[in-house]
C-alpha positions, 0 to 999 in steps of 0.5 A: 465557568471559563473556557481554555484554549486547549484541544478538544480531543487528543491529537500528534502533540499528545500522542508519541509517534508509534511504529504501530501507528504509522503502520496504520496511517500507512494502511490507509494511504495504501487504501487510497493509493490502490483506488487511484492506482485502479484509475490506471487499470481502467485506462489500460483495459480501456485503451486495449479495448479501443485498439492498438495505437490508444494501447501503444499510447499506455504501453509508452506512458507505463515504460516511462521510468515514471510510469515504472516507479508508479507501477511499483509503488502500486505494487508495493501498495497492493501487497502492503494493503493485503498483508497488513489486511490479514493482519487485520483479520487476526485482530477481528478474531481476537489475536495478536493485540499483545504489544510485542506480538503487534510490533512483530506482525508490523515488521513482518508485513513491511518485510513480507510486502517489500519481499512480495513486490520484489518478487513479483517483479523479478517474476514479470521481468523473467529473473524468476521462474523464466 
């Protein structure tokens, strides 16, 4: 017998980019990025667990547009990873895997977590609720 040179399993040149499976891909970057992002809530407890100047110096880094736009993105991650977990949970109970209803659950947690950082957000800033 002779060996080709061919993969040894499926991979992205077989496979044709799917809305769902960039959901999934989605689901653990966000995974990731929540770990990293808890990196910074330790370091906020930290430095107001130290006192006010170590609170000063996270307070100015976290009002940085930088420090904002980090903020955001973990926000977003959040409630991405958490709606697209329920729909998650759906699955482990045997439901939503028919095709039209997992591309519309897709587009509900894109929808619903962008619509959740939005709000949390203009709920911290005072435009909601203020």
């Amino acid at each position: 017998m002779t060996t080709r040179d061919r993969p040894l399993s499926p991979h992205l040149q077989i496979y044709r980019w799917q809305w769902t499976m960039a959901l999934s891909i989605m689901h653990r970057m966000t995974g990731v990025a929540l770990t990293a992002g808890t990196l910074l809530l330790v370091w906020w407890l930290l430095a107001a667990a130290m006192g006010p100047q170590a609170y000063a110096q996270v307070e100015s880094a976290m009002s940085h547009w930088l420090g904002r736009l980090v903020l955001f993105g973990w926000s977003w991650a959040l409630f991405y990873h958490l709606t697209n977990g329920i729909r998650h949970l759906f699955w482990d109970a045997g439901r939503g895997y028919e095709l039209r209803t997992g591309y519309t659950t897709a587009w509900l947690v894109v929808i619903a977590s962008s619509a959740l950082t939005v709000l949390a957000w203009a709920i911290g800033y005072g435009i909601i609720g203020g």
